[in-house]
C-alpha positions in Angstrom: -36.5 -9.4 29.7 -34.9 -6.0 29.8 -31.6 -7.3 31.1 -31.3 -10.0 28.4 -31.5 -7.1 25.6 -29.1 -5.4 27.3 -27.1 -8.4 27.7 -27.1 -9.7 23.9 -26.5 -6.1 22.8 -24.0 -5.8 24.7 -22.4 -9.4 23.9 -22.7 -7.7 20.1 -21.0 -4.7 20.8 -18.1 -7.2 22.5 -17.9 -9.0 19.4 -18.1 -6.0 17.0 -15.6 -4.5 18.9 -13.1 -7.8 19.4 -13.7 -8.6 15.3 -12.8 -4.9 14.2 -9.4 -5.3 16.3 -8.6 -9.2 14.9 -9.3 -8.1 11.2 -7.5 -4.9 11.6 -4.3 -6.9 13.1 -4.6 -9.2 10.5 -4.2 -7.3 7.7 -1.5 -5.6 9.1 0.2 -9.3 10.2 0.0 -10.3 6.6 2.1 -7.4 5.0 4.6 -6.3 7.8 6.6 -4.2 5.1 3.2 -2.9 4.1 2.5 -1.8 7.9 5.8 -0.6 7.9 5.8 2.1 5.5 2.7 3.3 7.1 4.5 3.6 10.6 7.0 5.4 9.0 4.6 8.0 7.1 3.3 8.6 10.5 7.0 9.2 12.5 8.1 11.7 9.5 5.4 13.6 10.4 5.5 14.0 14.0 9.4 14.4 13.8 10.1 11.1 15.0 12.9 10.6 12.5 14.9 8.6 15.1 12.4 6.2 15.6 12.6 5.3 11.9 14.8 2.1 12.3 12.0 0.6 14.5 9.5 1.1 11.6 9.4 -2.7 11.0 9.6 -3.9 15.3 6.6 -1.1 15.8 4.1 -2.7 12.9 5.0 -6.2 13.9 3.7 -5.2 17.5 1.0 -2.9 16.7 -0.4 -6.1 14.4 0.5 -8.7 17.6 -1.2 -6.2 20.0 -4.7 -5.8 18.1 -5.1 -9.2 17.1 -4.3 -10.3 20.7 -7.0 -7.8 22.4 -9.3 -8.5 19.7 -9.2 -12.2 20.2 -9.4 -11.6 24.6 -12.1 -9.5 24.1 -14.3 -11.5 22.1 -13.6 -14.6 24.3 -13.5 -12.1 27.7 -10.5 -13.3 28.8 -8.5 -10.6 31.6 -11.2 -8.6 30.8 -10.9 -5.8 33.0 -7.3 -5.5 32.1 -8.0 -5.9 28.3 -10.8 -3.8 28.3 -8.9 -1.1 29.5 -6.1 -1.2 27.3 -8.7 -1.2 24.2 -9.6 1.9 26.2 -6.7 3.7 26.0 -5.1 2.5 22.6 -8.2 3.5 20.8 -8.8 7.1 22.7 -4.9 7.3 21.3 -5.8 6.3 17.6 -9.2 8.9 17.6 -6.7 11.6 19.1 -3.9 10.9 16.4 -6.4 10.5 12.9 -8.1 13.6 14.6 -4.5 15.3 14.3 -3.8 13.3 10.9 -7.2 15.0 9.4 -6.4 18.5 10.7 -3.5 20.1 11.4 -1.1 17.1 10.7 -2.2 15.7 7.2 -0.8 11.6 6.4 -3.3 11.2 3.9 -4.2 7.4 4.1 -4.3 6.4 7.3 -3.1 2.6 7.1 -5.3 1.4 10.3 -6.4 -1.9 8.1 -3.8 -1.9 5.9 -3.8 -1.9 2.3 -7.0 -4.0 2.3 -9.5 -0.9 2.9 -8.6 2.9 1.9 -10.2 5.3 4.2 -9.6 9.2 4.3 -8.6 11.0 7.3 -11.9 12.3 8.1 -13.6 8.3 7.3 -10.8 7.2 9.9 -11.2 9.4 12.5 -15.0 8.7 12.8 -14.3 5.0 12.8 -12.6 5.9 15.9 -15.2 7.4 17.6 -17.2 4.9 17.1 -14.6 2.3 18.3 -13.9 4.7 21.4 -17.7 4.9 22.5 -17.7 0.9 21.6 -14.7 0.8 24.4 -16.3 2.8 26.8 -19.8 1.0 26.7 -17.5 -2.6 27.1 -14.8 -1.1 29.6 -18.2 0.0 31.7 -19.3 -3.2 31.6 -16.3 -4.8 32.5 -14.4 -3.1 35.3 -16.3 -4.7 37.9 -16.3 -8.3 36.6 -13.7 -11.1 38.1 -10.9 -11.8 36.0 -11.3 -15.1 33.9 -7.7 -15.9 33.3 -6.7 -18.2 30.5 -3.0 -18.6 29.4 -3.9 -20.7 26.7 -6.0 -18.0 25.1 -3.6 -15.2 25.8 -0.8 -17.7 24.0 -3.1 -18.2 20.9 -3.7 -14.6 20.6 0.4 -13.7 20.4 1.4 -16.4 18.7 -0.6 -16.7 15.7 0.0 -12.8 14.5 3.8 -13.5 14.9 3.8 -16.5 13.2 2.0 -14.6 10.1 4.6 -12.1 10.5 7.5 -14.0 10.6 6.3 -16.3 7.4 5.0 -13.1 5.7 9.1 -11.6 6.2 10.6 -14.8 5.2 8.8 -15.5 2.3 6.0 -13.2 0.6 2.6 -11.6 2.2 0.0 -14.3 2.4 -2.9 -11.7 0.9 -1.2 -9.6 -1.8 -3.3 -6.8 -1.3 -1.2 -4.0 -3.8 -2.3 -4.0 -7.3 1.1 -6.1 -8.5 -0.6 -9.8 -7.2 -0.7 -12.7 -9.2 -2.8 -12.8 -12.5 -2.8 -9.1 -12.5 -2.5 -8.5 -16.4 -0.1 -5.5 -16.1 0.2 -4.9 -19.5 -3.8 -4.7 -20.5 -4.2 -2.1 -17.7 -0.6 -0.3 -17.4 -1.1 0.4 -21.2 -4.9 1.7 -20.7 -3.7 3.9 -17.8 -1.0 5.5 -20.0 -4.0 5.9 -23.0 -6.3 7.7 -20.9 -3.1 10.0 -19.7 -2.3 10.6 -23.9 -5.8 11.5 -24.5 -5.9 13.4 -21.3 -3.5 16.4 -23.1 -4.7 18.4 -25.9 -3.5 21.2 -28.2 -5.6 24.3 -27.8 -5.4 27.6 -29.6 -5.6 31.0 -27.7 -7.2 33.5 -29.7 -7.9 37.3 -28.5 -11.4 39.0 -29.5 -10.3 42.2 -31.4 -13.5 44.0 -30.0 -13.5 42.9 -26.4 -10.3 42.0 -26.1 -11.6 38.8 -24.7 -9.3 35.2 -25.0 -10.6 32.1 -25.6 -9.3 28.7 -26.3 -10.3 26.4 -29.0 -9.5 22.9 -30.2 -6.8 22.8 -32.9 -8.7 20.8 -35.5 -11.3 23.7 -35.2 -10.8 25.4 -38.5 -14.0 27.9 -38.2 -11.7 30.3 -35.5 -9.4 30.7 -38.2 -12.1 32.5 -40.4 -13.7 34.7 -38.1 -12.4 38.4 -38.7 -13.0 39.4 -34.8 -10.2 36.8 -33.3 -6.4 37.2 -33.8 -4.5 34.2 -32.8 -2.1 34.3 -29.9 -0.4 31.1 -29.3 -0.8 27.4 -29.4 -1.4 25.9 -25.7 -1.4 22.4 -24.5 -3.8 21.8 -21.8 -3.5 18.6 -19.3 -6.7 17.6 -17.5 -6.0 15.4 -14.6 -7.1 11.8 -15.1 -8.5 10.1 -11.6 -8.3 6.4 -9.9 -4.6 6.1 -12.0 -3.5 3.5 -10.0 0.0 2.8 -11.9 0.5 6.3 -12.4 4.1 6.0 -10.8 5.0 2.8 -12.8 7.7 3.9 -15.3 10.9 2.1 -16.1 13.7 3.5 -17.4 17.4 2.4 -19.2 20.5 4.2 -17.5 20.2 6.5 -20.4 16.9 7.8 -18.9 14.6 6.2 -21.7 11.2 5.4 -20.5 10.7 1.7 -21.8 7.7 0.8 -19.6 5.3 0.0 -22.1 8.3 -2.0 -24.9 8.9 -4.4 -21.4 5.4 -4.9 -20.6 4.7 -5.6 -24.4 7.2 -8.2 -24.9 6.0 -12.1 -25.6 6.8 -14.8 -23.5 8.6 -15.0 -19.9 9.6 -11.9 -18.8 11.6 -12.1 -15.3 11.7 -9.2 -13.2 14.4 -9.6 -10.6 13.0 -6.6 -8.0 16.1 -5.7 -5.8 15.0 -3.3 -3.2 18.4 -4.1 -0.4 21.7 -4.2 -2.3 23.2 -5.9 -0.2 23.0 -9.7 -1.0 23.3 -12.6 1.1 24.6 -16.1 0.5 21.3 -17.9 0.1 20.2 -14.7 -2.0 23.1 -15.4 -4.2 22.2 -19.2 -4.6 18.7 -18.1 -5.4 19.8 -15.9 -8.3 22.1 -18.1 -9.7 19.6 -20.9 -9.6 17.2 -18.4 -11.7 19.8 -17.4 -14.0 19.9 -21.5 -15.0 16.2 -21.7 -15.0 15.0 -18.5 -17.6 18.9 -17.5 -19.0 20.2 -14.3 -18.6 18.6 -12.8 -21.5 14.9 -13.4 -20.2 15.8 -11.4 -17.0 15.8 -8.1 -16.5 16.9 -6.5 -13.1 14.7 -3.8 -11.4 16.1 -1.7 -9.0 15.9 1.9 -7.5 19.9 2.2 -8.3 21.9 0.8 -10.5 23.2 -2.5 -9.5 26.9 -2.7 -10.1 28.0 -6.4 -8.8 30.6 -8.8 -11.2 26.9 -11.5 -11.4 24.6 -9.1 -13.2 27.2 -8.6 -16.1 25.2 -8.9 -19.0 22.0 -8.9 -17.3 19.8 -5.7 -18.8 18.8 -3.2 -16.0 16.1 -1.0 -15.6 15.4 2.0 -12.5 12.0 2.2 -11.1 10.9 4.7 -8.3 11.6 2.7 -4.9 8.1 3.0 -3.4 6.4 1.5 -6.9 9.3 -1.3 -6.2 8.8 -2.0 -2.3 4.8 -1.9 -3.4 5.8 -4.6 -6.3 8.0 -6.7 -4.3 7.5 -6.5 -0.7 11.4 -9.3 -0.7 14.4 -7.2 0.0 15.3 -9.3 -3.4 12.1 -11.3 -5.0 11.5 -12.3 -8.7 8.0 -11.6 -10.3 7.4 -13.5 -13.3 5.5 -11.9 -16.5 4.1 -14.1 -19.0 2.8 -11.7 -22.4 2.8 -9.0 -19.7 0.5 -10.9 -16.8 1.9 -11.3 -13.6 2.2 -15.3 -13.7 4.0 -15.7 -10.3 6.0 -14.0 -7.3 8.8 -15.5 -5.0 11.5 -14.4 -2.8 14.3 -15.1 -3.8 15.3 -17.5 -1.1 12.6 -19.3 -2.5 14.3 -20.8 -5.9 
């Protein structure tokens, strides 16, 4: 009775184990760009600048890999093999989020994506739990016969890359970033920059002529004014910090450097955003803008790009700069159109799409 706890617990630490790796290469197969940027937060800070080129070939491979071992593990499939590699990959991870929440701080740590936010710290004791989840199934396994199964192993490589490879041609099946479809932009953009407005207010500084004390009070407050023991020093403008902004790098701006986020989001209508985050543009790129340009008109687009786009087509096309981070997290495309209707976000394409 004993042996058939031990066996169903450990069949459910197999599975717990095999399903944490399969979700967490899935949500990085379904955004590759997303994966991407995190691979390359983690090589700027270990110096591995030379690596950056790869940032792209490492996620894709990182996503292939955990998928793949979650998916062999759960079905036990080379186990001895697997189980060792699940081993050593995760004793990596807990040593580098141990580094990440110490001495070498990433801030978020990327291991499930964009879907989930962990801190440091959350990540790295994940980890451990992962790593004694490894040990206790690795234990179990080294001794067992190898069930091979080249059908399984197939499965488990070829279904991440396909997700990639669709994901990099088209758009990210699961828009996890807060620019996805039906996102009203405008109702929430516009509340964001509210709660930054009300978030600054004009204080005055007055001194206490008998103690020489300073304190600050609200401009409309008349009653400091009257009291004989204050002398006014200046006015101040105090900034309290406003939390969760989650578009607090959304700004547009005119090559004159006007900010005109909130006049773009609150215009009626169609509003088409062509996102180019590569300037260089291809020949199917090219038939996919001109094939938008027929469909909305020139005047219903408006070109958003981290530098100014200077190309004969986009003559008379108004253009707008945006921080290329808030772009990339808009438009995962290396060109892609996101469509605004009264300022909601009514679809997203690549451009090869059209």
């Amino acid at each position: 009775m004993g042996l058939n706890f031990a066996n169903v617990g450990l069949t459910a630490l197999r599975w717990a184990l095999g399903y944490t790796f399969i979700f967490s290469g899935v949500v990085k197969c379904v955004d590759p760009v997303g994966t991407a940027i995190f691979v390359e937060k983690y090589l700027a800070t270990y110096s591995l600048e030379a690596l950056l080129p790869l940032s792209l070939t490492i996620a894709i491979v990182l996503s292939v890999v955990e998928f793949a071992l979650g998916c062999l593990i759960t079905d036990r499939v080379f186990s001895r093999v697997v189980s060792t590699i699940t081993l050593s990959l995760v004793a990596l991870f807990t040593v580098v989020t141990l580094l990440s929440a110490t001495i070498l701080p990433i801030g978020e740590c990327g291991c499930f994506g964009n879907a989930i936010e962990l801190t440091p710290w959350q990540t790295f004791f994940k980890n451990v739990v992962l790593l004694v989840m490894a040990f206790v199934v690795w234990r179990s396994e080294r001794s067992e016969e190898l069930k091979i199964n080249y059908l399984s192993l197939i499965f488990a490589v070829a279904v991440p890359l396909i997700i990639n490879i669709y994901a990099l041609r088209h758009l990210p099946i699961i828009d996890f970033m807060p620019y996805d479809e039906g996102r009203n932009l405008r109702e929430e953009v516009l509340r964001e920059r509210a709660e930054e407005r009300d978030a600054v207010r004009s204080m005055l500084k007055f001194r206490s002529v008998t103690t020489n004390e300073e304190q600050l009070f609200d401009s409309t407050d008349s009653a400091c004014w009257m009291d004989e023991d204050l002398e006014f020093v200046e006015a101040v403008t105090i900034s309290e910090e406003v939390a969760d902004l989650t578009y607090n790098d959304f700004y547009l701006y005119t090559s004159e450097g006007e900010d005109v986020t909130e006049s773009l989001l609150q215009r009626s209508g169609r509003v088409v955003l062509l996102c180019i985050n590569d300037g260089e543009i291809s020949g199917a790129q090219m038939r996919g803008i001109e094939q938008l340009r027929k469909c909305y008109g020139d005047e219903n687009i408006v070109i958003l790009s981290a530098s100014k786009v200077d190309a004969e087509w986009c003559c008379g096309i108004e253009q707008m700069s945006i921080d290329a981070m808030t772009l990339r997290s808009m438009m995962r495309a290396d060109i892609g159109v996101v469509v605004l209707s009264d300022g909601v976000i009514e679809s997203k394409a690549n451009i090869r799409d059209l």
